[in-house]
N, C-alpha and C positions, 0 to 999 in steps of 0.2 A: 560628747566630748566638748571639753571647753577649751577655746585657747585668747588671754587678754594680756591688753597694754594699757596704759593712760598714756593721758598727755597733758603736760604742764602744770602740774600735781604741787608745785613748790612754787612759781612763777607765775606770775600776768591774775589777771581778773580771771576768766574765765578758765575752768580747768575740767578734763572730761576721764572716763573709764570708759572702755569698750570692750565687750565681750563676743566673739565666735561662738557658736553653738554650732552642731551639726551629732550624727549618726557617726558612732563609730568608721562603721561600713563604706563610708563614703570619706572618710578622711586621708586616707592615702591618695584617692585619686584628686583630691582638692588638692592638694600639697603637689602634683606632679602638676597639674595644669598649671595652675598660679607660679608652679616654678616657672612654667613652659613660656607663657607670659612675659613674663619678667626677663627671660634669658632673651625672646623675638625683641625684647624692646633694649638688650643689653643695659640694664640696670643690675646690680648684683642685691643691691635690696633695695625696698620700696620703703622710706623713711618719712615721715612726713616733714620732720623736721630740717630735711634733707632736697624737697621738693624746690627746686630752685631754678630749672631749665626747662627746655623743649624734650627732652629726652624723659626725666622724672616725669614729664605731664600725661606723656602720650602715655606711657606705664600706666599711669595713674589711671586715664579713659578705659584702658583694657581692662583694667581690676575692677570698675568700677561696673561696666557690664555683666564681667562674668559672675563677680557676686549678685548684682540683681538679677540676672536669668538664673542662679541658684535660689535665690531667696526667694522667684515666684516660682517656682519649681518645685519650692516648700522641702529642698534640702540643707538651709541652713536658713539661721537667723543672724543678724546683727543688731545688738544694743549697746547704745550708747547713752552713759547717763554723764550728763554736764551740770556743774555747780558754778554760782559767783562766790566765788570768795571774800565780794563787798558786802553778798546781801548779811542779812538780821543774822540768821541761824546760825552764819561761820565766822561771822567777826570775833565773837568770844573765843575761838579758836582757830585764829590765823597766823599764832605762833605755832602752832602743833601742825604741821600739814601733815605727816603721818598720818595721824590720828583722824582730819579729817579724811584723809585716803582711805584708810581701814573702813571706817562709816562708808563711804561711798561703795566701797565692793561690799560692802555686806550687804548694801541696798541693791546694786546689782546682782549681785546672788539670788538673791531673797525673791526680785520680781522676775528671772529667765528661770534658773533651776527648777524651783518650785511653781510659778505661773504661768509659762509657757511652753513646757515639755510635759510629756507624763508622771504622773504621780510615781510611778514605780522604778524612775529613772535612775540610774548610777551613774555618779560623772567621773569621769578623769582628767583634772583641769590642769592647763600648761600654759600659767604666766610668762614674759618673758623676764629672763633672769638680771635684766639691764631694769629696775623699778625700785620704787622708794621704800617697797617693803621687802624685809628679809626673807622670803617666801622659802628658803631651807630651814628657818627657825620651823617656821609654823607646820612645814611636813612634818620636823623631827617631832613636834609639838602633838599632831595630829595622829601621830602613830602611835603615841602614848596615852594621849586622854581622849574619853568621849564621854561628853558632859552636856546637858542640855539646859538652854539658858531662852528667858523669854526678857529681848531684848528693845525690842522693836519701838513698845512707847515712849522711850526716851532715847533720844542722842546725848544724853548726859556721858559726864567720866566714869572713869568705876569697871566700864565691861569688859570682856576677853575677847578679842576680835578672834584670835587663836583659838579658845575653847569652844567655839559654836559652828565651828564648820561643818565639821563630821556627820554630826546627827545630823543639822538641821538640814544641811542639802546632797547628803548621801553621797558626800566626795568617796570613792576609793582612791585616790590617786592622786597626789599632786606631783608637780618634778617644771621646774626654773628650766627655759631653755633659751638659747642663744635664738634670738631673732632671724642672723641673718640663715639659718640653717634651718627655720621653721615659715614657709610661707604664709602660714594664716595666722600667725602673729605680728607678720606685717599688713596683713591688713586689721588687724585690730589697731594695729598703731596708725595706719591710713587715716580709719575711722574717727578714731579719738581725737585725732590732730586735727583733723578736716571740722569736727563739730565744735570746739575750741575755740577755732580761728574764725567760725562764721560769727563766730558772738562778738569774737573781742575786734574783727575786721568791716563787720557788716556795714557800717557808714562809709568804709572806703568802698567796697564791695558795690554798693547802690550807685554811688558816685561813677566810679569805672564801668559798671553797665548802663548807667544812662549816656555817659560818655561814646559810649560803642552804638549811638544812633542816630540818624539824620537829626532828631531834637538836639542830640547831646552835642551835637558838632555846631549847632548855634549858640552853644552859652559863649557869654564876653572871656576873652581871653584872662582877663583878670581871675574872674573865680574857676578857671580849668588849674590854677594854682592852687586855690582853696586846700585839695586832700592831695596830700605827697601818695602816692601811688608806686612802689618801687617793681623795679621787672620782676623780680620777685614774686612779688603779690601778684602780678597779671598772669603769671602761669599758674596761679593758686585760685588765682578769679577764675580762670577759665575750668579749672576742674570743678569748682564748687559748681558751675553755671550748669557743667556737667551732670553732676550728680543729681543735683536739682530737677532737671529738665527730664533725664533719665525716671528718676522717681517718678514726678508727673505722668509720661509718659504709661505708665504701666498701673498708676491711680493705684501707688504706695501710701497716700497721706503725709506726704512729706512736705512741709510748709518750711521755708525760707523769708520770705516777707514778711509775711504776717506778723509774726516772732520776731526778726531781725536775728534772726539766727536757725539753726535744724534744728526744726520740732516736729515729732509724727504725732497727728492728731489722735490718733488710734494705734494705744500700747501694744495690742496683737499683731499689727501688720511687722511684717516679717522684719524690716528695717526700720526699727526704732530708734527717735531718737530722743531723750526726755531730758529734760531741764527739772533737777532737784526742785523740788518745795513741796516741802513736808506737810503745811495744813490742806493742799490738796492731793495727796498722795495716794487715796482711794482713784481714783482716777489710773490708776495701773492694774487695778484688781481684775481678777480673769472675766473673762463676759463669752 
């Protein structure tokens, strides 16, 4: 089973997809815990867009756990694929953001269903129904046609984001569902938002953790002006620091620095998180 969101798909520089994977079998009780979560922290949904308090944050720690003790646990995966929308590849199509959204899930598709599950897999995948694509068209669409299309060496115009589902990644199922009544479509949307925001935030982000240390408490008060910092951000700082350190911890391959934003050096590791670019895209291939 799948269940995914994006974040900021039409907006800002940086823009992400994130996908849940998991066993059927296991999907019920994901959904009850993550509610369970969520209810101890009285949040009714976990939004990223929404993260704004002490209350969203601490949400956000306990999510952030329980999906990596699943993810090593080798009950589910999360991927997240991120795009700039400045660089080379999508400026020719930075009026279309659909269309570049379509591209982006199908490259998502294409690297979880097919290269990191088993070959004999059947998915049942459950976008949330609040997204930029029509995702009842392409059920209705999906029900009708199965067509097999070799799409992959070009991101030119011309394709059917719609006609290539089917076959290629052995959907049975698709069905749009309301976020706030599916808990692990909020964390895909957690996910998305959070890898997003490490890209297009990451100079404040460095700024505010150097700040938070006996070095950072000696810079002259003039450049502590430097990067505007909103409370906001500092509860969004603190989860990313989170995530981060969390990953580490458990030697996920999750790089923040490095990158200046969430990148898993190694596409297998269960919590992926990859920055589009297509002339190295061999670098996702299964190993």
């Amino acid at each position: 089973m799948g269940f995914s969101d994006e974040s900021c798909y039409n907006t800002g520089r940086y823009r992400s997809v994130a996908l849940v994977s998991l066993e059927h079998r296991n999907a019920d009780a994901f959904h009850s815990s993550a509610r369970q979560i969520l209810d101890n922290c009285h949040v009714r949904e976990l939004k990223w867009s929404e993260l704004n308090s002490a209350k969203e944050q601490f949400a956000a720690y306990d999510i952030t756990d329980f999906v990596i003790q699943k993810a090593i646990d080798k009950c589910l995966r999360v991927d997240v694929l991120t795009w700039d929308s400045e660089s080379r590849q999508h400026i020719a199509n930075r009026k279309d953001a659909i269309e570049n959204l379509e591209r982006m899930y199908y490259q998502l598709f294409k690297n979880v269903l097919r290269e990191r599950w088993p070959d004999d897999s059947n998915w049942h995948l459950y976008p949330d129904e609040h997204t930029g694509l029509n995702w009842k068209s392409i059920e209705s669409y999906l029900s009708r046609v199965s067509v097999e299309m070799d799409i992959e060496p070009t991101l030119g115009r011309g394709w059917n984001f719609n006609a290539t589902l089917r076959k290629e990644f052995k959907i049975q199922h698709f069905q749009a569902c309301k976020s706030h009544e599916t808990p692990i479509i909020q964390i895909a949307d957690f996910f998305a938002g959070i890898a997003a925001y490490s890209w297009q935030r990451f100079g404040a982000y460095e700024f505010w953790e150097n700040s938070q240390t006996a070095q950072g408490q000696l810079f002259p008060q003039e450049a502590v002006q430097v990067v505007h910092v909103s409370n906001r951000d500092k509860h969004r700082f603190k989860v990313l620091r989170k995530l981060n350190e969390t990953c580490k911890a458990f030697k996920l391959g999750v790089s923040l620095k490095s990158f200046r934003g969430l990148r898993t050096l190694k596409p297998q590791y269960p919590i992926n998180f990859w920055m589009f670019d297509p002339p190295k895209e061999s670098r996702n291939s299964k190993k």
